[in-house]
DOFIMI-181978 format. One line per field, with one value per residue: residue in one letter; x negated, y negated, z negated of N, C-alpha, C, O in turn. Coordinates in steps of 0.2 Angstrom, whole numbers. Each point is the difference from the previous one (the first is absolute). Layout:
! residues N
aa a  ...
n_X X  ...
n_Y Y  ...
n_Z Z  ...
ca_X X  ...
ca_Y Y  ...
ca_Z Z  ...
c_X X  ...
c_Y Y  ...
c_Z Z  ...
o_X X  ...
o_Y Y  ...
o_Z Z  ...
This chain:
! residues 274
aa x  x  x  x  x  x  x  x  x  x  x  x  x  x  x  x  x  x  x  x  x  x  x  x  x  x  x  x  x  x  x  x  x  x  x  x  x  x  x  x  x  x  x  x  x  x  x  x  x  x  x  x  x  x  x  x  x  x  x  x  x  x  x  x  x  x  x  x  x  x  x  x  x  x  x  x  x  x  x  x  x  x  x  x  x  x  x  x  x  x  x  x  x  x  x  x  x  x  x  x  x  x  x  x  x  x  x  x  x  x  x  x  x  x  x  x  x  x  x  x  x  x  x  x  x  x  x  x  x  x  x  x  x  x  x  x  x  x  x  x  x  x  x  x  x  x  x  x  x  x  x  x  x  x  x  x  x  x  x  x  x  x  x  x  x  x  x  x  x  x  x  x  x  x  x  x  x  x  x  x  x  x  x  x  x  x  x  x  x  x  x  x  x  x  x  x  x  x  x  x  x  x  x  x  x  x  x  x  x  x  x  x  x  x  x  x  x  x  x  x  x  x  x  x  x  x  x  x  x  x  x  x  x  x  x  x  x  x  x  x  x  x  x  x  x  x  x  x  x  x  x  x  x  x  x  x  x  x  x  x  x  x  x  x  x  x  x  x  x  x  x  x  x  x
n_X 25  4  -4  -4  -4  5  12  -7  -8  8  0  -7  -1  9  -5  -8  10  7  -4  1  10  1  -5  1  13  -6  3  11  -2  2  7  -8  -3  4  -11  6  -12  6  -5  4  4  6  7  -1  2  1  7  -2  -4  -9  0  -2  -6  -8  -4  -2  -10  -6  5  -5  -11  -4  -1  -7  -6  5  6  10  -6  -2  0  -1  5  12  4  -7  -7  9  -10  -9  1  4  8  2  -6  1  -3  -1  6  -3  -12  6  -8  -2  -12  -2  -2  -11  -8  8  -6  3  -11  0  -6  4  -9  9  -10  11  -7  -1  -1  2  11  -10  6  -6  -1  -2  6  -2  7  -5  -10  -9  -1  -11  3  -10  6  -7  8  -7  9  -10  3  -9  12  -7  4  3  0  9  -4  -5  -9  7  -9  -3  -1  -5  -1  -4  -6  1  -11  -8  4  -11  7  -12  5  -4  1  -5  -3  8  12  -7  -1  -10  3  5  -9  -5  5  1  -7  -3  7  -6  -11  3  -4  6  8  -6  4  3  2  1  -11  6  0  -8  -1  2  -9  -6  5  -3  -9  0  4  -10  -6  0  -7  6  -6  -6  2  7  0  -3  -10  -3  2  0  -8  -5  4  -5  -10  -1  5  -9  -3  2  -11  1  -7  -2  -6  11  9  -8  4  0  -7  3  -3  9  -4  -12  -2  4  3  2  4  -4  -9  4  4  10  8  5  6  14  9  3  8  12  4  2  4  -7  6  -1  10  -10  -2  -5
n_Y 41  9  -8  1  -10  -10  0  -2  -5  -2  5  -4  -11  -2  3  -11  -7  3  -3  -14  -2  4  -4  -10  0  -6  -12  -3  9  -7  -5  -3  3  12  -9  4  1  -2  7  -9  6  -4  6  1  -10  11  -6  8  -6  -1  6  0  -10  2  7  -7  -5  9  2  -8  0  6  -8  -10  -1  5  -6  -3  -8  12  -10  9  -8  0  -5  -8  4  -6  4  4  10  -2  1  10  -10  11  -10  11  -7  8  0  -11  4  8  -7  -9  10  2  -3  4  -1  -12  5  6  8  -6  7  -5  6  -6  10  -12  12  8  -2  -2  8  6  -8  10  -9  11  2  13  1  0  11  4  -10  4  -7  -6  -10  9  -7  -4  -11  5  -5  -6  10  -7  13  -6  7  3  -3  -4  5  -12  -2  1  -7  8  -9  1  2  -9  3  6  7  -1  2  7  8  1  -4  3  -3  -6  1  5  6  8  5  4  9  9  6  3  11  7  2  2  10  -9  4  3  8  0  5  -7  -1  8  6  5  10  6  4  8  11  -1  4  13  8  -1  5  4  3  1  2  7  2  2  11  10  -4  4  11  7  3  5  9  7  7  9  7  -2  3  11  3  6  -2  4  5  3  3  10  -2  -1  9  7  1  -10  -11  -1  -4  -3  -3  0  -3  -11  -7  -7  -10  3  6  -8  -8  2  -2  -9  -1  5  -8  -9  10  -9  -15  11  -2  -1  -8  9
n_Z 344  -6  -3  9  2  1  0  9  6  5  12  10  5  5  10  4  6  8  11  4  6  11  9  3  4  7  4  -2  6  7  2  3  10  -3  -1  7  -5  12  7  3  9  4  -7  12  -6  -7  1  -7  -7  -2  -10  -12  -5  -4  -6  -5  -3  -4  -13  0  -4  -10  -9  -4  -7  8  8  -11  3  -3  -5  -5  -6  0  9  -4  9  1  7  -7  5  -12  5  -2  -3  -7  3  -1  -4  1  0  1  -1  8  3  3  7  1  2  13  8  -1  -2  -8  9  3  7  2  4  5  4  2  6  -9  0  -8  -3  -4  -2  -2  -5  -2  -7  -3  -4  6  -1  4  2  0  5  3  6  -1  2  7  -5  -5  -3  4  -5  -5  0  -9  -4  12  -4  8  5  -4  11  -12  -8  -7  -2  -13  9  2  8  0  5  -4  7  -8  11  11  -10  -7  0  -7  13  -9  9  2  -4  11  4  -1  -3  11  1  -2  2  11  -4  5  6  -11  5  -12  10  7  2  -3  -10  0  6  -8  -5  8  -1  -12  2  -2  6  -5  -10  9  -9  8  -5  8  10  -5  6  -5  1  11  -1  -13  -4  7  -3  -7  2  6  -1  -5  10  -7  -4  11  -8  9  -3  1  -8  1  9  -11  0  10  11  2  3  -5  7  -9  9  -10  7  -2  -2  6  2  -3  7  7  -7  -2  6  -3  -9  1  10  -8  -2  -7  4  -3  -2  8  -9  2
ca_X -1  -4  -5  1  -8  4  2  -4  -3  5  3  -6  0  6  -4  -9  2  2  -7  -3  6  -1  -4  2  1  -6  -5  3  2  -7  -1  -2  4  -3  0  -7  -1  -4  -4  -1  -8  0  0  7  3  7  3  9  4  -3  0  8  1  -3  3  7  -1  1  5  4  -4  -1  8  6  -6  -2  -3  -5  -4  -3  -6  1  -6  -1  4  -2  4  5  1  0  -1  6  1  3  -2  4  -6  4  -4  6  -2  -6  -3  1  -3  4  5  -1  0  4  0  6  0  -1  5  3  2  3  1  0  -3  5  -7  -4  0  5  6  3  -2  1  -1  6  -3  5  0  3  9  0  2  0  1  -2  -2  -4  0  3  7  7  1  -4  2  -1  5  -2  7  7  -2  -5  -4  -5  -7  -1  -2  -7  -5  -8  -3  0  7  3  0  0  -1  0  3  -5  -6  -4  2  -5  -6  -2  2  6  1  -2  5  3  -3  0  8  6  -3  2  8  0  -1  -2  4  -2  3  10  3  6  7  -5  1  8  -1  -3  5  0  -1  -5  -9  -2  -4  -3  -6  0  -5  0  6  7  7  7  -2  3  6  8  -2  -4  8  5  -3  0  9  -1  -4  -4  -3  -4  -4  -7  -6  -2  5  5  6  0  2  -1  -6  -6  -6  3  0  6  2  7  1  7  -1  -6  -5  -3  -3  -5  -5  -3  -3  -5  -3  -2  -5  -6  -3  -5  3  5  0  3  -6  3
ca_Y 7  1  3  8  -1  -3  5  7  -3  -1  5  3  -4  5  7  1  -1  5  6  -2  3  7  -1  -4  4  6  0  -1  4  4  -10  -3  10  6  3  6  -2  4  -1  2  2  -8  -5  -4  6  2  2  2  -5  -3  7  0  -6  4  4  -2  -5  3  4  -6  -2  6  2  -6  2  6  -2  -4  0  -4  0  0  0  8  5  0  -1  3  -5  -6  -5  -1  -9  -4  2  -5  0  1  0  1  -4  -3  -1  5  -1  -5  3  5  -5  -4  -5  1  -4  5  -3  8  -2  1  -4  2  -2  1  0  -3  -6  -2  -4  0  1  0  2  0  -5  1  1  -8  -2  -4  5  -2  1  -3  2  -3  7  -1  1  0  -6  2  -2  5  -3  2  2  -1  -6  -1  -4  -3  -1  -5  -5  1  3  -1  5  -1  -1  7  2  8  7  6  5  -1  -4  5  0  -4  6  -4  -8  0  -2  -8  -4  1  -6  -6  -3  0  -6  -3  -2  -2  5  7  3  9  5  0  7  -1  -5  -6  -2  -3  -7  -4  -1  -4  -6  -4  2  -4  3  7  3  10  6  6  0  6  -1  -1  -3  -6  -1  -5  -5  -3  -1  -4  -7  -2  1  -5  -4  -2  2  5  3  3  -1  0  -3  5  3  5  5  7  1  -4  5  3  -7  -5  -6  -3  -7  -4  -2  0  -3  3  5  -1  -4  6  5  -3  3  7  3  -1  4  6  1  4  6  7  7  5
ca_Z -1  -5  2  -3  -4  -8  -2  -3  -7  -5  -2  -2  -6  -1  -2  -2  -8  -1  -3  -6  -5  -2  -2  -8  -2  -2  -6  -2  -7  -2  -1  -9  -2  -1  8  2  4  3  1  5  3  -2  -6  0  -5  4  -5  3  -1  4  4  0  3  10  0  0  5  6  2  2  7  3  1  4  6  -2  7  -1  -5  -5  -3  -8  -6  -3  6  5  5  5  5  1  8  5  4  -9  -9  -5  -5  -8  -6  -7  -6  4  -6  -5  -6  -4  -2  -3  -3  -3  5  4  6  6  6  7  5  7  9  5  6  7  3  -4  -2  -4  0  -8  -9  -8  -6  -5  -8  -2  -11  -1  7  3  7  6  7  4  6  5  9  4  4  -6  -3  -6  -7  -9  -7  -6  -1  3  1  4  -2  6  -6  0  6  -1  3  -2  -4  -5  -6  1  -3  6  -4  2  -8  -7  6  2  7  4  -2  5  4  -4  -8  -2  4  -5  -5  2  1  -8  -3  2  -2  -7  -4  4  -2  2  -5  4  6  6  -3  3  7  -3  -4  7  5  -5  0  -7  2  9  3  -1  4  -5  3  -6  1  5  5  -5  -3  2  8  1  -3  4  5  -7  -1  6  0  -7  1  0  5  -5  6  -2  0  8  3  3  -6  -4  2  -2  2  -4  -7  -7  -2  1  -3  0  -1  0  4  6  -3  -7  2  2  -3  -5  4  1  -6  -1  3  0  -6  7  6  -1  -7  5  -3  -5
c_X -6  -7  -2  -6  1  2  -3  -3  4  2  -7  0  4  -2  -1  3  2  -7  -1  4  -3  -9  2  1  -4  -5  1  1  -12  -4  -3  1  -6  -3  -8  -2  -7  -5  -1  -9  -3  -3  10  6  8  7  7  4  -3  3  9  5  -2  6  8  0  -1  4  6  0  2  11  2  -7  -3  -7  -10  -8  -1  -7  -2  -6  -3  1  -4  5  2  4  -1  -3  9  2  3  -3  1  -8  1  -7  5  -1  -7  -3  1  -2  6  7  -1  -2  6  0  4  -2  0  8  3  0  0  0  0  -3  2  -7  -6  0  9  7  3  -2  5  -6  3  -3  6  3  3  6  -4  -3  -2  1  -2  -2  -2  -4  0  7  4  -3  -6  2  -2  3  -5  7  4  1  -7  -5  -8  -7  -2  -4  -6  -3  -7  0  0  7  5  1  0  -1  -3  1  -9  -6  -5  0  -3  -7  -6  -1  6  1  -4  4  6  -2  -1  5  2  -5  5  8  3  1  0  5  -2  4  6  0  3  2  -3  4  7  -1  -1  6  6  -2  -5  -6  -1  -3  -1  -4  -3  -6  1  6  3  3  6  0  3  4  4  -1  0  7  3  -5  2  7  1  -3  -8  -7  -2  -6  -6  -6  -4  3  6  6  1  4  0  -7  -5  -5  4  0  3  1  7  0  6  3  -4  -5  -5  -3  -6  -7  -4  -5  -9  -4  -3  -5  -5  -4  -5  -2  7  2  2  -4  4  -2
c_Y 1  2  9  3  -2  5  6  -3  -1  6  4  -2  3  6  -1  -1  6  4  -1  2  5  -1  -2  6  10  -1  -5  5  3  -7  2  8  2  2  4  -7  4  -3  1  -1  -9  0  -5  6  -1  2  4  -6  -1  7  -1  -6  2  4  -1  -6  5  3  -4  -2  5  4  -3  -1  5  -1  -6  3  -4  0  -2  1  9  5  0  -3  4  -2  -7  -3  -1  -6  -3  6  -4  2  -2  -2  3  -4  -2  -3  5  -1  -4  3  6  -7  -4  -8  1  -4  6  1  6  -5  3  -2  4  -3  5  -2  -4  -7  -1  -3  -2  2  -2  0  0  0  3  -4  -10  -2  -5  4  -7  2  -1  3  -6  3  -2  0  -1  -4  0  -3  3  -4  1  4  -3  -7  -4  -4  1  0  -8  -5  -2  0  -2  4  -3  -1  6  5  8  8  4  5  -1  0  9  3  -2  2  -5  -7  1  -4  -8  -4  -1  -7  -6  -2  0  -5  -7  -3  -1  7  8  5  8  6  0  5  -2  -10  -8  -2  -1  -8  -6  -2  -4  -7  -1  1  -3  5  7  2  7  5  6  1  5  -5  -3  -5  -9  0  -3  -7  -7  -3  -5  -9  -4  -2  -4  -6  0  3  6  5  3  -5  -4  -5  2  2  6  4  7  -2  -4  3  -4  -8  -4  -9  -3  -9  -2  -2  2  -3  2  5  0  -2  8  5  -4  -1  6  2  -4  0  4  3  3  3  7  5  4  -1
c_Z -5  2  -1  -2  -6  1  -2  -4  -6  -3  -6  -9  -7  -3  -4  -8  -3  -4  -5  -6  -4  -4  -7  -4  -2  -4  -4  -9  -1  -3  -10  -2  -2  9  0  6  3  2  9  2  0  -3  -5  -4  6  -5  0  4  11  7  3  6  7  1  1  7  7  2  2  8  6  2  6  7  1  4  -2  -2  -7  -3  -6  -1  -4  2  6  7  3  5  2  5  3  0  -8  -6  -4  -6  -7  -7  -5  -6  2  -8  -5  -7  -1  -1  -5  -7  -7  2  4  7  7  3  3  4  7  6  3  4  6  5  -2  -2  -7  4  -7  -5  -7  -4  -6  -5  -3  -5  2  6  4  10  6  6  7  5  6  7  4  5  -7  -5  -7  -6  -5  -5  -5  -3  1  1  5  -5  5  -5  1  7  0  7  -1  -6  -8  -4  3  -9  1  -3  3  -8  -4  5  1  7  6  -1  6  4  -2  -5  0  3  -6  -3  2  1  -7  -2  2  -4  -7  -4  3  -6  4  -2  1  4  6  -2  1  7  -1  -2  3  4  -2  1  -7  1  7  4  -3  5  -3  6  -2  2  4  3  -4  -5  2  6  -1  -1  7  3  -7  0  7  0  -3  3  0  3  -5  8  -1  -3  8  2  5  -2  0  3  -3  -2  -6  -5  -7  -1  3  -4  1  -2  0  7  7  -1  -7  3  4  -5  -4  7  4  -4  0  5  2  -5  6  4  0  -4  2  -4  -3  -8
o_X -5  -1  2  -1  -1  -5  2  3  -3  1  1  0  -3  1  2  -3  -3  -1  -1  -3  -2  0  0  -5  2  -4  -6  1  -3  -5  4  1  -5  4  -5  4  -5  -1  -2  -4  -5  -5  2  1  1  -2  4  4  4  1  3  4  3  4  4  5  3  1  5  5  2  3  4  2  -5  -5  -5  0  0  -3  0  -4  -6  -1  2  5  -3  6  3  -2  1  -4  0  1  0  -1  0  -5  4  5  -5  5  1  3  4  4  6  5  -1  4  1  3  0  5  -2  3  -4  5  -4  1  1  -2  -3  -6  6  0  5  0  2  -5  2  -6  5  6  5  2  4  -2  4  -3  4  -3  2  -5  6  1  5  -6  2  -1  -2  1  -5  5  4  6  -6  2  -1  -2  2  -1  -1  2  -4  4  4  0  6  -3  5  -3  0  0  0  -1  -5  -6  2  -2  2  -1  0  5  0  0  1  3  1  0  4  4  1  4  -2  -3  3  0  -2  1  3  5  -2  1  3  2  3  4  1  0  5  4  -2  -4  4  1  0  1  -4  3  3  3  -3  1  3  5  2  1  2  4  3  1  3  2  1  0  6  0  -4  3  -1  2  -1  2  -6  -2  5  1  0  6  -1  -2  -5  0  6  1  0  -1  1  -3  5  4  -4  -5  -6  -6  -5  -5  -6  -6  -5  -6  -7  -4  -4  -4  1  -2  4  -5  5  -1  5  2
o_Y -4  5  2  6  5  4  3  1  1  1  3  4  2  2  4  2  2  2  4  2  1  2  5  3  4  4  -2  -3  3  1  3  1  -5  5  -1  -3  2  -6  5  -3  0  -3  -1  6  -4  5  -3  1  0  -1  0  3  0  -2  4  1  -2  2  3  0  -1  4  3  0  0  3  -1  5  -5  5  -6  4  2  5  4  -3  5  -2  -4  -6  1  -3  -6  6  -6  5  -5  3  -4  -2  3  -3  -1  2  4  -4  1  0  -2  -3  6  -4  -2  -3  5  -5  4  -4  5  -6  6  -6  -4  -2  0  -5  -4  6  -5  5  -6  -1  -3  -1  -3  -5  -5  6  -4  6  4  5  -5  4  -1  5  -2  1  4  -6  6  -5  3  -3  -3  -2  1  -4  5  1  -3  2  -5  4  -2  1  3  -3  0  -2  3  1  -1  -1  0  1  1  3  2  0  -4  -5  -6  -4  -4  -6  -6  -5  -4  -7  -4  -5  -4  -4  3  0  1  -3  2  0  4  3  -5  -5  -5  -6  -3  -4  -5  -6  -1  -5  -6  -3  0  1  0  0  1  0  0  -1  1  -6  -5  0  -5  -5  -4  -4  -5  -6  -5  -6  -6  -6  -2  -4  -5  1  0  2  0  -6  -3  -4  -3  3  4  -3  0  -1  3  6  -1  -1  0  0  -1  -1  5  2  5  4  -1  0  3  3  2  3  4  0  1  4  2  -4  5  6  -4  3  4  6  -3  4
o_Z 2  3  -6  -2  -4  1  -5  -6  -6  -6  -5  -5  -5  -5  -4  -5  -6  -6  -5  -5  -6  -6  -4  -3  -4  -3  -2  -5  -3  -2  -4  -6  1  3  -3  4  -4  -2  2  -3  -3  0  -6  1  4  -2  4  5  4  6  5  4  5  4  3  4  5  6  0  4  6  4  4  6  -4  -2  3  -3  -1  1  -1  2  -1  -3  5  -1  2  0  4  0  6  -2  -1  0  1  -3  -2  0  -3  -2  1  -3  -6  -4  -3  -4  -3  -3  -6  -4  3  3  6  -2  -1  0  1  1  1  1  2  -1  2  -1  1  3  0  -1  -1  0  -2  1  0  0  -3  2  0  1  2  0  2  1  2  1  0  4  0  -1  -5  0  1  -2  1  2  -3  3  -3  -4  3  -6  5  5  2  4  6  -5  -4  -6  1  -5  2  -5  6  -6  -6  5  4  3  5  -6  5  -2  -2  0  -4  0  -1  0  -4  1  -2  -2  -5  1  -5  -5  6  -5  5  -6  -3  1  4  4  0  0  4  2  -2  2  4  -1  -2  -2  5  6  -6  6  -4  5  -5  -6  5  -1  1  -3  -4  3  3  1  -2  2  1  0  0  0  1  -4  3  6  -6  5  -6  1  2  4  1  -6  5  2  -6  -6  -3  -3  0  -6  7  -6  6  -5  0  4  -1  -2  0  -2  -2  2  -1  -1  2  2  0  -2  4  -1  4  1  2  -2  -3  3  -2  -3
């Protein structure tokens, strides 16, 4: 008999494709256009295209889960001390999509008592679509459009190949931590966004180490690298949660994670300075 943990998780998975559907389709016609781009209280630009894709991701939500929470990037939250939220990025790379770069992302995680049960991330403009679930009790897998794929079998730092979106991200003991794990790897890559931890869970990238970071910046993310094989955790080593702070590290392997996470915190004694 079917386990009824798969069941929900599959059925949820299904949704999350659906959001992404609609997602695509809202910002899809705003790709290489004529865009107002905004200025949120950040700093960080916001655009129709980013408002539109939210916005169609919660009336969706809000149709088929009335009961769930949600948490957006541009809508802010709602309900979200409930037993299921669905944490929304509409456009995790706004600059590289106002840009005209097609590495930016829509991404989607549902958390079940604050902990990732699944993520999307979708890549409207190149039809590319990761998937991944990763939950205790239920089977952890991820797809590439619809086909299973694992992360590679890297596990030394020196023959790593590592990203983050931009060394600016890294502030202080942060940034010497930062340096002292990107000094380690044969190659350092900058500027993928979201599409970097696609790439990771792929099998081309070993490492992502990103700081300066949202909620919605890595939930879905953490179920697509884990689900794949491979470790995604805080700066601690802790797993990523509602709650987590803004720095996170994804690996291929365990091994590899450990060696990058011993790195990053024997940077002056700890990399815990603001």
């Amino acid at each position: 008999m079917p386990d009824p943990r798969e069941l929900m998780a599959e059925m949820y998975l299904q949704f999350a494709e659906q959001l992404a559907d609609a997602s695509g389709e809202a910002i899809r016609p705003w790709f290489r256009s004529e865009l107002q781009v905004d200025r949120k209280g950040d700093g960080s630009p916001v655009t129709q295209a980013d408002r539109a894709a939210e916005t169609a991701i919660r009336e969706r939500i809000a149709d088929q889960f009335p009961s769930h929470g949600v948490i957006g990037e541009e809508y802010g939250s709602e309900r979200s001390d409930s037993e299921w939220v669905w944490v929304i990025d509409p456009i995790d790379g706004t600059g590289a999509f106002v840009s005209g770069l097609p590495t930016f992302g829509t991404l989607i995680a549902l958390i079940h008592d604050g902990k990732p049960l699944l993520g999307v991330l979708d890549q409207p403009i190149l039809n590319e679509r990761w998937s991944g679930v990763s939950y205790p009790g239920v089977t952890r897998r991820t797809t590439h459009n619809s086909h299973v794929v694992h992360t590679s079998s890297t596990t030394d730092l020196e023959s790593s190949i590592g990203f983050a979106t931009t060394p600016e991200m890294f502030r202080d003991a942060a940034q010497r931590a930062w340096v002292a794990l990107s000094s380690s790897f044969e190659r350092v890559r900058y500027g993928a966004d979201c599409y970097a931890y696609g790439l990771l869970a792929s099998g081309l990238v070993d490492i992502v180490c990103e700081a300066s970071l949202k909620s919605w910046d890595y939930l879905a993310l953490a179920p697509i690298v884990e689900g794949a094989g491979g470790r995604m955790t805080d700066w601690d080593g802790e797993q990523l949660t509602i709650d987590s702070q803004d720095r996170v590290l994804a690996t291929a392997t365990r091994r590899l994670h450990e060696s990058a996470l011993e790195r990053l915190m024997c940077v002056n004694g700890q990399a815990d300075g603001g």
